[in-house]
Structure formats: structure tokens, C-alpha cells
N, C-alpha and C positions, 0 to 999 in steps of 0.2 A: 559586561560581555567578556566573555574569556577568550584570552591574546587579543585584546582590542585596541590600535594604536589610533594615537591620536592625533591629526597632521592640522598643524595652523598654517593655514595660510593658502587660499585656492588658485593660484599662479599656475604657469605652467608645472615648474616642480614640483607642487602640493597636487596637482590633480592627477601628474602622471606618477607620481610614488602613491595615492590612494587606488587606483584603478591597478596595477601593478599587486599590492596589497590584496587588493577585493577579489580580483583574478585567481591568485595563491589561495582565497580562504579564508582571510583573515577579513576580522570583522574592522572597520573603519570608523570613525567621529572623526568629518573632515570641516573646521571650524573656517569661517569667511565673516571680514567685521563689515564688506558690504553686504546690502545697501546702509547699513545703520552707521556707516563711518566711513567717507571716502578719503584718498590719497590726494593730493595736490595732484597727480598725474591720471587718475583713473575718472574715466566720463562714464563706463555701463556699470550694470548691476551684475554681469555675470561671471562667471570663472575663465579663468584660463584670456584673459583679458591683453591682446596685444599692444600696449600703449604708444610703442614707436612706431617701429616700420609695419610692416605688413608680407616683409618677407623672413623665409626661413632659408636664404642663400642657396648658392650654387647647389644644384644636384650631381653634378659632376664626379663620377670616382677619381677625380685627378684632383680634387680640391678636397680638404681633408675636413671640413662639412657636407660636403655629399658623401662620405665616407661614414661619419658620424650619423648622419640620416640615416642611410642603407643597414649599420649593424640595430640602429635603434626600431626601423621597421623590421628585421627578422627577429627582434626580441622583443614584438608585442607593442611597441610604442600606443599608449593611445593617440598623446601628442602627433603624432608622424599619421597615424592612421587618420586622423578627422581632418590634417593638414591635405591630405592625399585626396579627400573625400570635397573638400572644399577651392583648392586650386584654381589658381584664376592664370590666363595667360602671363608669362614672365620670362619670354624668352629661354637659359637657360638655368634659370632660378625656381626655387619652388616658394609661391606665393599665395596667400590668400585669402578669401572675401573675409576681413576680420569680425563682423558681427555676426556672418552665419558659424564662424571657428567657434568662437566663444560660445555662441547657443547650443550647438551640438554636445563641445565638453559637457556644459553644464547639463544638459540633458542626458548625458549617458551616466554621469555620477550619480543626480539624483535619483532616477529611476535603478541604478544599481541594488542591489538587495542586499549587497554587505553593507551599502555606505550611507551615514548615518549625516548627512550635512546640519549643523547649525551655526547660526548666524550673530555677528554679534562680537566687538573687539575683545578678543584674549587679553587679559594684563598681566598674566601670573603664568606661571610654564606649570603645566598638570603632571599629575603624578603618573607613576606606569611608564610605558613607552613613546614616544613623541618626536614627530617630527617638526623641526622649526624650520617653514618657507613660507616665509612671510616676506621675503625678497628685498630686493633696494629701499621700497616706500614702505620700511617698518614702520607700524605705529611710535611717536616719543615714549609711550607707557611700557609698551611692550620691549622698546630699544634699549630703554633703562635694566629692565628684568633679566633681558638677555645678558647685558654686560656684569650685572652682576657674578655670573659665573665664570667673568675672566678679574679676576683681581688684581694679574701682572700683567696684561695683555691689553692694548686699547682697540675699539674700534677703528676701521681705515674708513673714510669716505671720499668721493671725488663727486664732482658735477656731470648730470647726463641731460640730453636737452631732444626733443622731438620735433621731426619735422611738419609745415604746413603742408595742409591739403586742401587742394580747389576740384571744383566741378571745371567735370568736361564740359559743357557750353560754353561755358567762359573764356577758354581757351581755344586765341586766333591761330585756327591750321592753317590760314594764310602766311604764318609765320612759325613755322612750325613743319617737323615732316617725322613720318612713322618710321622707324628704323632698329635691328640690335646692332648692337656693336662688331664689325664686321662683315658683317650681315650673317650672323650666327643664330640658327634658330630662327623662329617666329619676329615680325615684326613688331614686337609687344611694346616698346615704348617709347612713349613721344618726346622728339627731339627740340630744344629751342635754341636756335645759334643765335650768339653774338658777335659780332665784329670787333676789331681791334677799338674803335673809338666807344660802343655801347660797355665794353667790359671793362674797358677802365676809367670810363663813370660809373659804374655800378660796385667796382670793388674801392675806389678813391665813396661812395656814401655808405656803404659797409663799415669800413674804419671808421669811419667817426657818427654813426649810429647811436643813439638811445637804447640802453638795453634795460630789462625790467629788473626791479629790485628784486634781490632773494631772499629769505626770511628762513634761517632754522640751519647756517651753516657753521661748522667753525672752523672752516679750514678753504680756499680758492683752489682746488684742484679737480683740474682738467682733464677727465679720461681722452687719451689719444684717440683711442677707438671711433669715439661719438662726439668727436669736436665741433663748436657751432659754426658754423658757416661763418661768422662777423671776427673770431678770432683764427681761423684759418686765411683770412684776408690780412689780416693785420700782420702775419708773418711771412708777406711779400707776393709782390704783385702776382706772379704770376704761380703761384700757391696752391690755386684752388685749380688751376689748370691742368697741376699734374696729381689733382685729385677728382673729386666729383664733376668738375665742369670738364675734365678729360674729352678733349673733340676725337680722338684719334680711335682711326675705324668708322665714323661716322660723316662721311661724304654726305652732303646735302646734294637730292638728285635737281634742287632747280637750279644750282649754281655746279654742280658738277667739283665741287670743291669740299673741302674739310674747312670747317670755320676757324675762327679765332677760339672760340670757346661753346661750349652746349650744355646746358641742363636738361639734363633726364627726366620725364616725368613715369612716375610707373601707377598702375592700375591700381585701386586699393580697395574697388570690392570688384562681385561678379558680374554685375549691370554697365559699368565701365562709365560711373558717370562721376566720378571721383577717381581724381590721382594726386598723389603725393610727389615732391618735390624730392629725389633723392639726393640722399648727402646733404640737405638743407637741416639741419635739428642747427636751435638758433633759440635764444633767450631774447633777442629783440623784443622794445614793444609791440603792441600789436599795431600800433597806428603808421607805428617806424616800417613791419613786415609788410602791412598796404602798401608803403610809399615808395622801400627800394625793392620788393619783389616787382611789383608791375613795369619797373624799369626796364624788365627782360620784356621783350619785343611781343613775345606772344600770349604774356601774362601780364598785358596793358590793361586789360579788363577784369582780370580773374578775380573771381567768387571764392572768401576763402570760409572753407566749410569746415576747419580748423585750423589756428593760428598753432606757431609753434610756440613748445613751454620746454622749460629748463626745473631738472628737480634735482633731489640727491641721492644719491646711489649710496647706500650703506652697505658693505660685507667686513667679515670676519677674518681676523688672520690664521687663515688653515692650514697652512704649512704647520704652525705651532700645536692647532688644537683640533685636529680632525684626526681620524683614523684613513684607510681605504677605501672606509664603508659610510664615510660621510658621518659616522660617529663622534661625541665629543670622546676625547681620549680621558677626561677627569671622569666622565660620566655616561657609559656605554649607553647608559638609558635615553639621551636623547641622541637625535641625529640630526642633523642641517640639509639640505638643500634650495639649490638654486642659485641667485645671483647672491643673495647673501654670503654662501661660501666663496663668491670670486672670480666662479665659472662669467662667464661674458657672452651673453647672447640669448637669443630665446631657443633654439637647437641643443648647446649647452647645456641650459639651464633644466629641461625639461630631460637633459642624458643623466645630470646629478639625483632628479627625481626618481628617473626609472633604475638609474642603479640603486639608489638607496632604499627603494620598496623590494625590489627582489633580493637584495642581500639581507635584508629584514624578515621576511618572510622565511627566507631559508631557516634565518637564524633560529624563529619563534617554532618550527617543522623542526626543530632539533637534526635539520642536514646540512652537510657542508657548504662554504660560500662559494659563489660561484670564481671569484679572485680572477676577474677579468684579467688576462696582461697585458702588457705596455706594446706587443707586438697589435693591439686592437685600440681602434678611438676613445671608446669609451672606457676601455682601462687606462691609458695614458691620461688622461685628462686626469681621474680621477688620483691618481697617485701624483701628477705635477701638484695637484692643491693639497695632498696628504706629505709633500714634501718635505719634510722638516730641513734639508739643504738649502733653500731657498731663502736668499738674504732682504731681497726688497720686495714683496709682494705683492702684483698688481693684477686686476683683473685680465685674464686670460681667456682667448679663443680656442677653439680646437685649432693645430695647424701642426703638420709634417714635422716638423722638427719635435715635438715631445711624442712622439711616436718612435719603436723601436727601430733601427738602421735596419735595412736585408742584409749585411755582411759581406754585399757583394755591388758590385759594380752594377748598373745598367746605362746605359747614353740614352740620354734625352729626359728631361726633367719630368714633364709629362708622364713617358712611361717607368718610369721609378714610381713615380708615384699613385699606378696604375698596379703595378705589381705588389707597393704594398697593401694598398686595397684589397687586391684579392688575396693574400695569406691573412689578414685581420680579418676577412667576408669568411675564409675557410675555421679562422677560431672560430668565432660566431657561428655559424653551421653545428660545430660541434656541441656548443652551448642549449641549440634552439630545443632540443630534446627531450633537456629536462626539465622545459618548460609547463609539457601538457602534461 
């Protein structure tokens, strides 16, 4: 196939840089080693596969992931578009049904007429043009291959861990009340309080929990980001209070009070008969998760429809070895995206993708790059990991501060960061044009 690139790996990033790609013209071979080789973290067979949460965060133009959304919907996202198309109630979040996400991706790729899917684990990196997103759960064969092309550079990896999810019937609304935070938004998720004496039996058998062995690590490190519930307990009592079990905003209407403490539970398809345990990702055993989950008053019975797992997150250090374009700098010929570059998130991960298929695309059309700026989400991101300044390297979210300053003053946190939304919305605008 002439300018045919080749993207391993069907994740977010891999599906939204081939659909990006296919869109442009260019013809695609978008390689996936399920079903013939699963990851310690992945349960379907299909693309674009949400392993953790089930959300893709605040929509908010004051939060610099709904920021991130909003340029990556005006520039085509497929990600953002099937997310949009799929959306399950989440308050002020954008979340949703994760099996019908995943069937849609995979069904718009295959059916695509540039894109060429085969199946079956990569070991070797192909010749020509190539994209590697193959994400956190690289294959060892492939992880190996990879690194050969850093001979003074080592791999980074940390520990990432995913939340349990129980059915709704299982969970006592007797003990339990619908509520957002503040009463912000829709009533989208279930609240379970604790009191002073239930939370500090639950976080006193937290610490001293069973946690399951892990296999294929060489280093014990903890992304902040995605810490498990049983080590956010062990770094003091009242820890997880001014984290996930956060009560505040959340008045319980039969006691007319805010509790000691609440767990969030949020929707995780469209039928509402499954939710997820937010801020719970936890490597506990599974027998250990039975025991001190249903400690929480209204998760005395709960049905758990997946236990939580603990995997490892592999990326690359791209400050040293990336371009802007998500390029290796020794080797224009391939390019990375996703979690594997460092980006943090599935919103992220799929902004690396869709920037690395249209900066590709331009390039193989012999027309200029589009050279996002730092005054836009998606430029900013992409130049923090192309940073070569950057001394400790660690996975990274989109957020306000690696975005460019207005220059100018505005009062109130909120709207600064409302304003810069809309001059990053207004580059974007100018962008979307020479899309069609």
C-alpha cells in the first residue's frame, strides 16, 4: 500500500491516530494481539478497551480535561465522538457504557475502508512508518524490542491498580442516598456514609489487609494519580477523607447532615445495573475485597461483578526521546503514542493519538504541521512530554499550569481558567479548517 502506516496497538491512542489517518487518506494496518494474547488487565476482545474507570472526567471548560475534550471534539476525535454517542448519566462528568464504547470503536475501524486490522502479537517493529501504542500492558516480547532502541535510556515503570464493581441490586438504598456533590448537576451517584466508628474499622482492616502477589515487576513504584485505596489508608487516618471518601457537599437528606465519610459509587454502563467503586483501584486479594468492602454499610451484601487488579504501567522517557509530533528523535520513522509516552489518562492518551495521526498525515501529504501551541491543551501536553528540560519524569495529566499564562490578570480561579479555554477553543477554530 502506498504511505501505509502501521499502528500497533488498538487502545485508545492506536484507534484514534488510525481513524485520524484513515480520515486524511492514508491507508492504515492497525495490528491488535487480542483475542490471541491478553494482558493481565484486559477481560474483552475489542479495541479501544477501558480497563479502569469508565470515566473520561469533568466536561467543564474551567477544568483543563474538559478543555482537552472540547479542542479534541472540534478536531474530529473519534475517541470523544463515540464517547459523546455512548454517555451514561455522571453528573458533571463525561462517562460511559464501557462495552457499548469499545463495540462502536471497534466497529467504525473495521468497517473503515482505509483500515486494514490484523490480529495477533507484534514482536518485531515493521519497516516504513509506525506507530507504537501498545500502551502500559506492552507485551515482555515487544517491550524488549522496544527498548532496544534506547541503548542509554532505560524504561520508567510504576504500579496502576483498578477499581471493583458491584451490581445495583446488591446495593442497600436503605443505607445509601442519590446525590452530586453539592447538588451540582444530576443526581448521578450513589452515596454510602460512614460514621466515625464504621470508618475507623474499615480503614484500621485496610492497613493490615492481604494484598495479592505481583509477578513481572522490577521496581515498587506508586503512581500518585491511581493509588490503591489500602496504601492511601496507611498514610493516615484520616487520608482517604480528604480524598475519595471526601463527605463534603454531600449532606445525607435522612439525617440532614454530612457524614464522617462517603463512598461514591458511579454508573459504569447504560442499563444502571453496575457501578464502580470510585477512587477504590486496590490490589487487595479478592477474598480480602469481600471482606473489608462490605464493611461499608450498604455494600454489606454487594455482588462483585469485578474484583479490583493491580498491573504495571510501562512508558518511555520522552522528554529525552520524542519530538512534538510524538516522533522518536533517533528515528523520524516511528512515532509513540499514548500511555506509553507518559501522557496519564484515557482523554490524554487518546489527545497523543489524535495528535500523532494528523501531524503524520500532514507530513506523508508533503503539507505543513499543524504545530499546535502551548496557548491550546493539546499543544501543551504534547510539548511538556517532548520537553527535553524536564529532570524527573513522571506521568502527567493535562492541567492549567502546562498551559500558556493570558499575560494578564483575571480575579477568580474559575474564570481565568474560563478565559483560557476560550483563546485555546479560538486556536482550535482556526485549526478545524484544514481539516476537511
Amino acid at each position: 500500500m502506498s504511505n501505509c502506516v502501521k499502528i500497533i496497538g488498538a487502545g485508545l491512542a492506536g484507534c484514534e491516530a488510525a481513524w485520524q489517518l484513515a480520515q486524511q487518506g492514508i491507508n492504515v494496518e492497525l495490528f491488535e494481539m487480542k483475542p490471541d494474547k491478553m494482558s493481565p488487565a484486559h477481560v474483552s476482545n475489542g479495541f479501544a478497551e477501558l480497563v479502569c474507570s469508565n470515566s473520561l472526567r469533568s466536561s467543564d471548560l474551567s477544568n483543563a480535561v474538559g478543555l482537552l475534550k472540547e479542542e479534541m471534539r472540534r478536531l474530529g476525535s473519534l475517541i470523544i465522538k463515540v464517547a459523546d454517542e455512548t454517555k451514561i448519566p455522571a453528573g458533571g462528568a463525561l462517562a460511559v457504557d464501557r462495552e457499548r464504547f469499545s463495540e462502536r470503536v471497534t466497529s467504525l475501524l473495521e468497517n473503515h475502508p482505509l483500515v486494514s486490522v490484523k490480529s495477533g502479537e507484534v514482536t518485531d517493529i515493521p519497516d516504513g512508518r509506525v506507530v507504537i501504542a501498545t500502551g502500559p500492558l506492552t507485551s515482555d516480547a515487544f517491550a524488549l524490542k522496544i527498548a532496544e532502541l534506547f541503548a542509554d535510556t532505560n524504561f520508567l515503570s510504576f504500579f496502576d491498580a483498578a477499581a471493583p464493581i458491584v451490581t445495583y441490586d446488591s446495593i442497600d438504598m436503605n443505607n445509601a442516598y442519590l446525590a452530586s456533590r453539592y447538588d451540582k448537576g444530576d443526581a448521578d451517584y450513589i452515596n454510602c456514609p460512614m460514621d466515625l466508628e464504621q470508618y475507623t474499622a474499615f480503614t484500621s482492616e485496610l492497613t493490615r489487609a492481604d494484598t495479592a502477589e505481583i509477578h513481572g515487576f522490577e521496581k515498587s513504584m506508586i503512581f500518585e494519580g491511581c493509588m490503591p485505596i489500602e496504601i492511601m489508608a496507611g498514610r493516615g487516618v484520616d487520608t482517604m477523607r480528604f480524598g475519595p471518601l471526601k463527605p463534603v457537599g454531600l449532606r445525607d437528606p435522612k439525617t440532614g447532615k454530612v457524614p464522617h465519610a462517603v463512598i461514591q459509587l458511579r454508573r459504569d454502563n447504560a442499563e444502571g445495573t453496575l457501578y464502580n467503586l470510585v477512587g477504590f483501584q486496590t490490589h487487595l486479594k479478592f477474598s480480602e475485597q469481600k471482606r473489608i468492602f462490605s464493611m461499608i454499610p450498604a455494600l454489606k451484601n454487594a455482588e462483585f461483578a469485578r474484583y479490583g487488579v493491580m498491573h504495571r504501567n510501562t512508558y518511555i522517557n520522552s522528554p529525552k526521546l520524542l519530538d512534538r509530533y510524538y516522533r522518536l528523535k533517533s528515528d523520524p520513522r516511528i512515532s509513540f503514542a499514548g500511555q506509553i509516552t507518559g501522557v496519564e489518562g484515557y482523554v490524554e492518551s487518546a489527545s497523543s493519538g489524535l495528535l500523532a495521526g494528523l501531524e503524520l498525515s500532514r507530513e506523508l501529504q508533503g503539507e505543513p504541521h499543524y504545530d499546535f501551541p502551548r496557548e491550546t491543551a493539546i499543544g501543551a501536553l504534547t510539548l511538556y512530554i517532548s520537553g527535553g528540560s524536564v529532570s524527573d519524569f513522571q506521568p502527567m495529566n493535562i492541567n492549567f499550569g502546562l498551559i500558556e499564562p493570558l499575560g494578564y490578570r483575571i480575579k477568580g480561579k474559575r474564570e481565568k481558567n474560563q478565559a483560557i479555554s476560550a483563546r485555546a477553543l479560538d486556536v482550535i477554530n482556526g485549526k478545524v479548517g484544514t481539516l476537511q
